[in-house]
C-alpha positions as a Markdown table, in Angstrom:
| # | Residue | x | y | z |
|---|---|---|---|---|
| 1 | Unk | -10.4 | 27.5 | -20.4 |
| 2 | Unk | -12.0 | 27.3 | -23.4 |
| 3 | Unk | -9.8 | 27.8 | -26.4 |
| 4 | Unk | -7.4 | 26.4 | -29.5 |
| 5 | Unk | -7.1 | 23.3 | -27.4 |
| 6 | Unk | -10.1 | 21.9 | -27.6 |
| 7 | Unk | -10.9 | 22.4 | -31.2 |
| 8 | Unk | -7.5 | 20.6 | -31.6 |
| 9 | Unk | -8.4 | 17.4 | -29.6 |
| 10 | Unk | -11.9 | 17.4 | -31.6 |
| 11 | Unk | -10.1 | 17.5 | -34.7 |
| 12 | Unk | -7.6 | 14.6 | -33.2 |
| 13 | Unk | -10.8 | 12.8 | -32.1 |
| 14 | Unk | -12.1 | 12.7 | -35.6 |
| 15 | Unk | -9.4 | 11.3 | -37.0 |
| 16 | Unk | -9.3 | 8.5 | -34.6 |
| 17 | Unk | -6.5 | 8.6 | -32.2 |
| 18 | Unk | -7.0 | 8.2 | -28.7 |
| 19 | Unk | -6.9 | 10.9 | -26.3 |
| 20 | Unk | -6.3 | 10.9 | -22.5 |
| 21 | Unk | -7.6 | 13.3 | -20.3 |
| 22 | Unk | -6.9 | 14.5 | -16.7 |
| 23 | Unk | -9.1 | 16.5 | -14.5 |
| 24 | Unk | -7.8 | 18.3 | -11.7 |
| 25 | Unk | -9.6 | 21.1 | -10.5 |
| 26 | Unk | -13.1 | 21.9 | -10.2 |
| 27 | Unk | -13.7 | 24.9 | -12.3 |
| 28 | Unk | -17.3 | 24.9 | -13.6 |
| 29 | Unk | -19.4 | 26.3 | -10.5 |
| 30 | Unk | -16.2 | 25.9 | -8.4 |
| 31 | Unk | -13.0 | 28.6 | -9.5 |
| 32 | Unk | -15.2 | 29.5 | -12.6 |
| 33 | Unk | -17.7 | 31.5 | -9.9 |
| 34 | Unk | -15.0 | 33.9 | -9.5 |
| 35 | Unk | -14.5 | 34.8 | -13.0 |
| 36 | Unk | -18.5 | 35.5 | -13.6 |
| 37 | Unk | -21.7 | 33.9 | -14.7 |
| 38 | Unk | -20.8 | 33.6 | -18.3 |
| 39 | Unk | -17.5 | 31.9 | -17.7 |
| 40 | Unk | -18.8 | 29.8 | -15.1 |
| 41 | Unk | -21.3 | 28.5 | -17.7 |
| 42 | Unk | -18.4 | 28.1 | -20.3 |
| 43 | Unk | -16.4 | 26.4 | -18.2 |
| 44 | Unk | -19.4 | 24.0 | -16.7 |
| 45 | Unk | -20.1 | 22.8 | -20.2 |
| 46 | Unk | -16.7 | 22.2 | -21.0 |
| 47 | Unk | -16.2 | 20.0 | -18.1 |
| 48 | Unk | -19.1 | 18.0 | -18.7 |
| 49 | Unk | -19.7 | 17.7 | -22.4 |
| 50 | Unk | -16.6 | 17.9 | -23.8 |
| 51 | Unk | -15.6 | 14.2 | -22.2 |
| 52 | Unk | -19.0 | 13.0 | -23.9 |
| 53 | Unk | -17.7 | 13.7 | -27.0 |
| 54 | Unk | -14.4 | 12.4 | -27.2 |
| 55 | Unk | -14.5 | 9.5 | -25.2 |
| 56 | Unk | -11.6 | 9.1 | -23.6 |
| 57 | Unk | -9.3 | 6.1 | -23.4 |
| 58 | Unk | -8.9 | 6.8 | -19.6 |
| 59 | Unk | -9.4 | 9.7 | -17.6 |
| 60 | Unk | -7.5 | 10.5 | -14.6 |
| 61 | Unk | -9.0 | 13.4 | -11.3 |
| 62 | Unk | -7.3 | 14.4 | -8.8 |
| 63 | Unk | -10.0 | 13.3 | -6.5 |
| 64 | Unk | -12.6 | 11.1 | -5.3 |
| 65 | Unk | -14.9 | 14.2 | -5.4 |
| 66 | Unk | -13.6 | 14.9 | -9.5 |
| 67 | Unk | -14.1 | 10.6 | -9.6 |
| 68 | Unk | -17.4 | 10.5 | -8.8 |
| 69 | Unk | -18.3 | 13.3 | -10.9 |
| 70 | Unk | -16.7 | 11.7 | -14.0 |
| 71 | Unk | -19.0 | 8.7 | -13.5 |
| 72 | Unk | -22.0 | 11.2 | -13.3 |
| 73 | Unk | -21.4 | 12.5 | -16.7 |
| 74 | Unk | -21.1 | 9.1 | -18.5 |
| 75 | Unk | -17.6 | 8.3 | -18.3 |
| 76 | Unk | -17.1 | 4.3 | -17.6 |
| 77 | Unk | -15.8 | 3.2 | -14.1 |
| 78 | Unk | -12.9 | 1.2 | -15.4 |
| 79 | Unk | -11.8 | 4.4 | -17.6 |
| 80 | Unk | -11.6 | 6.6 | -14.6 |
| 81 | Unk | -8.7 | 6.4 | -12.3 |
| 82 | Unk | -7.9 | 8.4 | -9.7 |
| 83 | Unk | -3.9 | 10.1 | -9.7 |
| 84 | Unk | -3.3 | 13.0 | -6.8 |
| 85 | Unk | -0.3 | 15.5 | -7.2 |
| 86 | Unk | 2.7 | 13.5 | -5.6 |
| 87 | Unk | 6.1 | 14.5 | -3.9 |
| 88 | Unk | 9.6 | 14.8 | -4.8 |
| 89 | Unk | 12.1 | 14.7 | -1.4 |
| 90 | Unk | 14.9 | 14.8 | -3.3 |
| 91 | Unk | 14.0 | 18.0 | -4.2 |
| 92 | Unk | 13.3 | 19.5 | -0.6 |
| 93 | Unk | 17.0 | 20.5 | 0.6 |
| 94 | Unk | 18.3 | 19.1 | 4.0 |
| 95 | Unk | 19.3 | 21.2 | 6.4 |
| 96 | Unk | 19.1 | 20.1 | 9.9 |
| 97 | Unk | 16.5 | 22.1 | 12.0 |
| 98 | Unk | 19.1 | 24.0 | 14.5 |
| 99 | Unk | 20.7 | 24.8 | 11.1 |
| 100 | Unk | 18.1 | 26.0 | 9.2 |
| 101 | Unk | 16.6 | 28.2 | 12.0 |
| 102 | Unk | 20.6 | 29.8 | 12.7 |
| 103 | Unk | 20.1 | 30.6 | 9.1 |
| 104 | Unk | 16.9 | 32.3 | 9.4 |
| 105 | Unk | 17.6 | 33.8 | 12.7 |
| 106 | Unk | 15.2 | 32.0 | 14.3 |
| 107 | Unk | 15.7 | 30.7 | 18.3 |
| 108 | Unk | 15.7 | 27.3 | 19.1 |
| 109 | Unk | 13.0 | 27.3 | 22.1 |
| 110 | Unk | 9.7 | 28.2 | 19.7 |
| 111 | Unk | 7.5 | 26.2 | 17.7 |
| 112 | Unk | 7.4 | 27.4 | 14.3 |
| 113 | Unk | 4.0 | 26.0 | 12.2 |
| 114 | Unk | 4.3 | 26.5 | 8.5 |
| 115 | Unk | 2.4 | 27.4 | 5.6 |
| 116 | Unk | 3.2 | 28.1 | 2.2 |
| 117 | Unk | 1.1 | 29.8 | -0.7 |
| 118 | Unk | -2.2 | 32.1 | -1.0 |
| 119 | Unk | -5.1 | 30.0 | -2.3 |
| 120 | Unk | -6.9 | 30.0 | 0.7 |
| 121 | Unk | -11.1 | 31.1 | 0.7 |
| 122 | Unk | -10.8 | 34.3 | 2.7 |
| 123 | Unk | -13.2 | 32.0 | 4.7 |
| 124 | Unk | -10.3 | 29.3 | 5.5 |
| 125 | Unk | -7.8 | 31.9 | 5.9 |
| 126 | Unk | -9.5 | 33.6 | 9.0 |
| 127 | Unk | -10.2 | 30.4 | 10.5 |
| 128 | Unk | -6.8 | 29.7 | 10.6 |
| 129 | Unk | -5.5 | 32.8 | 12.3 |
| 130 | Unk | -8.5 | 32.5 | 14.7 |
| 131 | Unk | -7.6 | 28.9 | 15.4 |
| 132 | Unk | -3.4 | 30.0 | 15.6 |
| 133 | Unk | -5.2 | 33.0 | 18.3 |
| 134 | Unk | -6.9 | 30.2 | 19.9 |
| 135 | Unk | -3.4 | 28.4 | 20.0 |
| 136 | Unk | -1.2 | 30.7 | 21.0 |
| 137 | Unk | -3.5 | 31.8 | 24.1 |
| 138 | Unk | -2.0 | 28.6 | 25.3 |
| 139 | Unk | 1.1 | 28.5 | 24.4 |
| 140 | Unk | 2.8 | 31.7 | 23.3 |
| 141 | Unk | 5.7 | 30.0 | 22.2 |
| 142 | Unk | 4.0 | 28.9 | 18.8 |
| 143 | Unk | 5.1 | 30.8 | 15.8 |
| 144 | Unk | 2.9 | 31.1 | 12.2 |
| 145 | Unk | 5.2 | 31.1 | 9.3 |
| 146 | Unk | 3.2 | 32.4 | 6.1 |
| 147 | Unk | 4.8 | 32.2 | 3.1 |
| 148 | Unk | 3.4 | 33.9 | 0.0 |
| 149 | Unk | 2.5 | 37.2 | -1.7 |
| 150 | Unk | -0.9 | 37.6 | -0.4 |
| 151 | Unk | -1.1 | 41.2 | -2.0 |
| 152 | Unk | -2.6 | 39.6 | -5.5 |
| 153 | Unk | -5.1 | 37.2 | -4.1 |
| 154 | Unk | -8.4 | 38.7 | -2.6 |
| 155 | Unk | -8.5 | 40.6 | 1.0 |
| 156 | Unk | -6.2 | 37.9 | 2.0 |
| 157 | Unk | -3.2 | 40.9 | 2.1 |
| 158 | Unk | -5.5 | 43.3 | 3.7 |
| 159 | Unk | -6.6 | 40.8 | 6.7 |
| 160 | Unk | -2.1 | 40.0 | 7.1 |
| 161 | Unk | -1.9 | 44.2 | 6.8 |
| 162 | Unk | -4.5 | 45.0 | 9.3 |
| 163 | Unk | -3.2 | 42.7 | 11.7 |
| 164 | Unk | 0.4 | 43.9 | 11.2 |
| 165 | Unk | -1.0 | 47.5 | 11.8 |
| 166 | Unk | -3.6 | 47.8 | 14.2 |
| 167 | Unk | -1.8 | 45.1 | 16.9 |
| 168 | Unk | 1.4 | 45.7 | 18.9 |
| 169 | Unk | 0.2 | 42.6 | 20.8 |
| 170 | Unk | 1.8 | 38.7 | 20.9 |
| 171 | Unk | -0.5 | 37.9 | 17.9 |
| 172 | Unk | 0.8 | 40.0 | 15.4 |
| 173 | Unk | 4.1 | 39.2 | 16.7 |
| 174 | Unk | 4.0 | 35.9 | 16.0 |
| 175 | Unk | 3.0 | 35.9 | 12.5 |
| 176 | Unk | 6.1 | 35.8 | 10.2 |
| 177 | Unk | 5.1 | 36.7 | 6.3 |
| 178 | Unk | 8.6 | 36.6 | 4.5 |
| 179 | Unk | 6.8 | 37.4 | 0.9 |
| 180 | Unk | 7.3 | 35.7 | -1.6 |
| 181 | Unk | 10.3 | 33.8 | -1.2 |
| 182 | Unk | 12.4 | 31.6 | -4.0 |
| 183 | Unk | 12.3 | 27.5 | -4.1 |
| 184 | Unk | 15.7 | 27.2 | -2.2 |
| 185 | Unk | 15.0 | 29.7 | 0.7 |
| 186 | Unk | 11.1 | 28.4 | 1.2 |
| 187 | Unk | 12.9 | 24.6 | 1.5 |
| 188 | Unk | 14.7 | 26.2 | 4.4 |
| 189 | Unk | 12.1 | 27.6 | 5.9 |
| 190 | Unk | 10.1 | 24.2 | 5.8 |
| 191 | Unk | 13.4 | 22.6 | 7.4 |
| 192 | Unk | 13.2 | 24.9 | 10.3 |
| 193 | Unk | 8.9 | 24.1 | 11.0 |
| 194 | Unk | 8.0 | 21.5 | 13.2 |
| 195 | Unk | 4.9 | 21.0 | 11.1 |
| 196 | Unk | 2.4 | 22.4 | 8.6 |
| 197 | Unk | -0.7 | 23.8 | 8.3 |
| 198 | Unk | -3.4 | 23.7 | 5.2 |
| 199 | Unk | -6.7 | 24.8 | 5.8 |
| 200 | Unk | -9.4 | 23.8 | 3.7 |
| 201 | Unk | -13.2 | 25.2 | 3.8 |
| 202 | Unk | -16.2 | 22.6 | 3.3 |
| 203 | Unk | -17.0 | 23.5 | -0.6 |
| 204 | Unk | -16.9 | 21.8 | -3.5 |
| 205 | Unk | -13.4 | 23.4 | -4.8 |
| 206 | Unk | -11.9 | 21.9 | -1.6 |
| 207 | Unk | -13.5 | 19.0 | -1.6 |
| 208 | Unk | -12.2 | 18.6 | -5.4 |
| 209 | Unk | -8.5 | 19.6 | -5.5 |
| 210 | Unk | -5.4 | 18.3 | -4.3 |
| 211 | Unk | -3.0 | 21.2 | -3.3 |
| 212 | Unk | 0.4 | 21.1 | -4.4 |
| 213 | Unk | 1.9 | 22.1 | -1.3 |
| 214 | Unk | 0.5 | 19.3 | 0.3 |
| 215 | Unk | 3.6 | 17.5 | -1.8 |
| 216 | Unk | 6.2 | 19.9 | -0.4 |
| 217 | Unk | 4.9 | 19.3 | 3.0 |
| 218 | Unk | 5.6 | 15.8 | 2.8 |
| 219 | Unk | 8.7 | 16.2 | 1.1 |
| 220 | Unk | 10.0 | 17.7 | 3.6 |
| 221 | Unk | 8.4 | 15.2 | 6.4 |
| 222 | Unk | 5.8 | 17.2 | 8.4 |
| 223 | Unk | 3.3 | 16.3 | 9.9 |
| 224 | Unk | 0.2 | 18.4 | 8.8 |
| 225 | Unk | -2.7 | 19.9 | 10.5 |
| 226 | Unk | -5.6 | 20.4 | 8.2 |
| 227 | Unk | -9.4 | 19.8 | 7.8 |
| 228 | Unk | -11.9 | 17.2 | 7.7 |
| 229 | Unk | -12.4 | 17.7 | 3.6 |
| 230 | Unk | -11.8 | 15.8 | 0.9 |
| 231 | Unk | -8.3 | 14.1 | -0.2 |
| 232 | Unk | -5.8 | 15.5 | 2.4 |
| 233 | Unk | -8.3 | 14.5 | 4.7 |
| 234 | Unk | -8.2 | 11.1 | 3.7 |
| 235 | Unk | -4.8 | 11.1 | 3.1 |
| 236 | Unk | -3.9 | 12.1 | 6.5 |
| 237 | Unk | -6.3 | 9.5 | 8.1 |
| 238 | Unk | -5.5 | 6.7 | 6.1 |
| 239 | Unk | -1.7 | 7.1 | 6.9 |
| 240 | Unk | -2.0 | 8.7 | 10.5 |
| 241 | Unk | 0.4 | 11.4 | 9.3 |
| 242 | Unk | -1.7 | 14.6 | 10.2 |
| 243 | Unk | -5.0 | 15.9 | 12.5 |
| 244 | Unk | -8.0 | 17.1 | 10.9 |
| 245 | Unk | -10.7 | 18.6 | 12.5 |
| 246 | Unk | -14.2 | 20.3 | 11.2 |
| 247 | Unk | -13.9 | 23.0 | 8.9 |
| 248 | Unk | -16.2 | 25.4 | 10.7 |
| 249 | Unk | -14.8 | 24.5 | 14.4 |
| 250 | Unk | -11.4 | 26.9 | 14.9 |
| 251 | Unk | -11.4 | 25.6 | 19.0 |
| 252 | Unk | -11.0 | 22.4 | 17.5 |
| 253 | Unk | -8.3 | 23.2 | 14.9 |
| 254 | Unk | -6.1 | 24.9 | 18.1 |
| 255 | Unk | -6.2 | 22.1 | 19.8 |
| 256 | Unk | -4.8 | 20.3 | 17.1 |
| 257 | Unk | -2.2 | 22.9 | 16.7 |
| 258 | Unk | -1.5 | 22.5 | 20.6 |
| 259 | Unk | -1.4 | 19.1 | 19.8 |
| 260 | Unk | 1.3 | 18.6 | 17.2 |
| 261 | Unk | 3.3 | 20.9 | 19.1 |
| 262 | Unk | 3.5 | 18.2 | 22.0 |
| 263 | Unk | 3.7 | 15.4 | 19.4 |
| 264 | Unk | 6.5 | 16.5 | 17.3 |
| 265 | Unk | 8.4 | 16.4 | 20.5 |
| 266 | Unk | 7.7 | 13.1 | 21.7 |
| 267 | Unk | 7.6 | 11.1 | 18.3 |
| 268 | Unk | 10.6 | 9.1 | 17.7 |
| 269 | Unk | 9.4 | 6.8 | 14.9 |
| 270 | Unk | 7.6 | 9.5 | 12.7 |
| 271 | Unk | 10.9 | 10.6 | 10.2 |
| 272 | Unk | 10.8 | 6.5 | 9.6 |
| 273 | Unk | 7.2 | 6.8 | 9.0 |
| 274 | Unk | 7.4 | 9.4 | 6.8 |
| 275 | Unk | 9.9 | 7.9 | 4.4 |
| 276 | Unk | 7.8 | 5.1 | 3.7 |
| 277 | Unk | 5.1 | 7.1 | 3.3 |
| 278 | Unk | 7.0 | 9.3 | 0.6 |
| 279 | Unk | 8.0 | 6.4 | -1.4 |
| 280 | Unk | 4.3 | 5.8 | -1.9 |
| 281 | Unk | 3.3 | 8.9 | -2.9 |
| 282 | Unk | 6.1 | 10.2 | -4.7 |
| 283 | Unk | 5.8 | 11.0 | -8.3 |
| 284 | Unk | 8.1 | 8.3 | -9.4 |
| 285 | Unk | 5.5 | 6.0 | -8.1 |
| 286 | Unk | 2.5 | 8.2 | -9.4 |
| 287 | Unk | 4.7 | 8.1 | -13.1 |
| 288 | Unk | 4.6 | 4.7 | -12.8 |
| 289 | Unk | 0.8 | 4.2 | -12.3 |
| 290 | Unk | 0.0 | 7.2 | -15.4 |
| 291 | Unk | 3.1 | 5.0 | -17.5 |
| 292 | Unk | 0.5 | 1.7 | -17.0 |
| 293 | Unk | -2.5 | 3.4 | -18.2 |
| 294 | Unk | -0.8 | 4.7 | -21.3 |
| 295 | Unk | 0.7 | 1.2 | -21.9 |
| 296 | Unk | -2.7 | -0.5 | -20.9 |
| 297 | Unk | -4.7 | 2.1 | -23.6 |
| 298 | Unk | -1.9 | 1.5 | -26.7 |
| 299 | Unk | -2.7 | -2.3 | -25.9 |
| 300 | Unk | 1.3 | -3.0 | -24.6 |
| 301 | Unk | 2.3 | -5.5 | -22.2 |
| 302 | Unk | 3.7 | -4.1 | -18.8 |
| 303 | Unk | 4.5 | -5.4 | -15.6 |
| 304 | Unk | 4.0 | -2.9 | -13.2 |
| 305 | Unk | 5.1 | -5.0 | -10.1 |
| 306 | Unk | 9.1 | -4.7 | -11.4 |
| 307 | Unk | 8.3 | -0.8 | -11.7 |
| 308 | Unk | 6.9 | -0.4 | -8.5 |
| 309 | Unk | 10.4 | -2.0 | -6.5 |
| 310 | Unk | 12.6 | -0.2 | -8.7 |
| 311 | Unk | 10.6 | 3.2 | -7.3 |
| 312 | Unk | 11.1 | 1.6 | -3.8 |
């Protein structure tokens, strides 16, 4: 938002120190729509002119999508660099599965698909019940843990109350929402999934961020079902660690529920797969990569090859 912050880096600017910048969400006519037309405009001006000015010594997004748009507005290629939100599994607790679910007072034989947090499009959202509908018409043994409190976003609580109320049936039934839950007890529900799922809708605030969770998800070495939109997307295809499917085909998204049910079971080498796979994404790694560009802009001599093996 617009406030003291930026009339502080101005003044910094003046005086001639460097500034670096980062730019991870979209919030002129992306989150900014939601907070009104004068906002919006606010907040579209911001993002746009307020790198003009100050000329960055490097700017990092969160994105291709937030890349591409940095170029647009002036910003040099070799200034922009792309950093995504990392993971931490050292932070994820380890409980076995068998474990975790005698905790929770789950039973052994289901399938229990996870997903944490409430910044889904109400769009997204249904999609993913209708596609966990679609899934559990097949098998009824799938479970949907939602984690979050959906009361303060949107009709996201209403759509979890009205199912809750109005069906007695398997459906309901198999939709857990704990609440809001603290850091330790949402690590053991993540140890006692068999994999996640993040929805994402084909707009430009999807195609532009890089959920958080998607860290914690990794972290704790699922594999993740999502949708054919922008980083996690790529992420997922590039690395052959999740499914995507089209963001307006729900048939498509149950089969790839149905599908990662059968994999998870089957799939000896993915644990091993996923440990390699955190060591390149986690934020040591991503420190590493931000530590160079600070170096690189102060003019200091690094060698980021010795960094990189110590992170390893």
């Amino acid at each position: 938002p617009f406030n003291a912050a930026v009339s502080t880096i101005l003044w910094l600017t003046r005086r001639g120190k460097k500034i670096a910048m980062d730019w991870d969400d979209l919030w002129g006519d992306g989150y900014g729509l939601y907070l009104g037309s004068f906002i919006n405009k606010i907040l579209k001006a911001q993002e746009t002119w307020l790198p003009k000015i100050i000329h960055p010594e490097f700017m990092t997004t969160a994105s291709h999508e937030l890349y591409n748009r940095s170029l647009k507005i002036g910003l040099p290629m070799e200034r922009v660099h792309i950093l995504i939100n990392g993971c931490d599994p050292k932070k994820i607790s380890a409980h076995s599965r068998s474990d975790a679910r005698h905790n929770l007072s789950f039973d052994s034989e289901s399938t229990y698909v996870i997903s944490i947090g409430n910044t889904y499009s109400e769009k997204s959202f249904n999609q993913m019940l209708q596609a966990f509908r679609l899934a559990l018409s097949k098998n009824s043994k799938i479970k949907l843990l939602l984690l979050g409190d959906f009361s303060k976003f949107g009709t996201l609580g209403k759509i979890i109350e009205n199912i809750k109320t109005e069906n007695s049936d398997l459906f309901a039934k198999s939709i857990i929402t704990p609440g809001l839950v603290s850091l330790k007890t949402m690590n053991m529900y993540l140890d006692a999934s068999d994999f996640a799922i993040l929805p994402m809708e084909d707009t430009p605030i999807d195609h532009a961020r890089f959920p958080i969770r998607f860290g914690d998800y990794l972290s704790a070495s699922k594999l993740i079902i999502s949708n054919a939109v922008g980083e996690i997307a790529r992420i997922l295809n590039e690395e052959k660690i999740g499914l995507v499917s089209s963001p307006e085909d729900a048939q498509a998204f149950a089969q790839n529920i149905l599908k990662a049910a059968e994999h998870m079971k089957t799939d000896n080498n993915f644990l091993f797969k996923m440990q390699q796979i955190q060591t390149k994404y986690s934020w040591k790694t991503l420190s590493i990569k931000l530590d160079t560009l600070y170096n690189k802009s102060l003019g200091t001599q690094y060698d980021e090859t010795v960094e990189i093996k110590r992170a390893a």
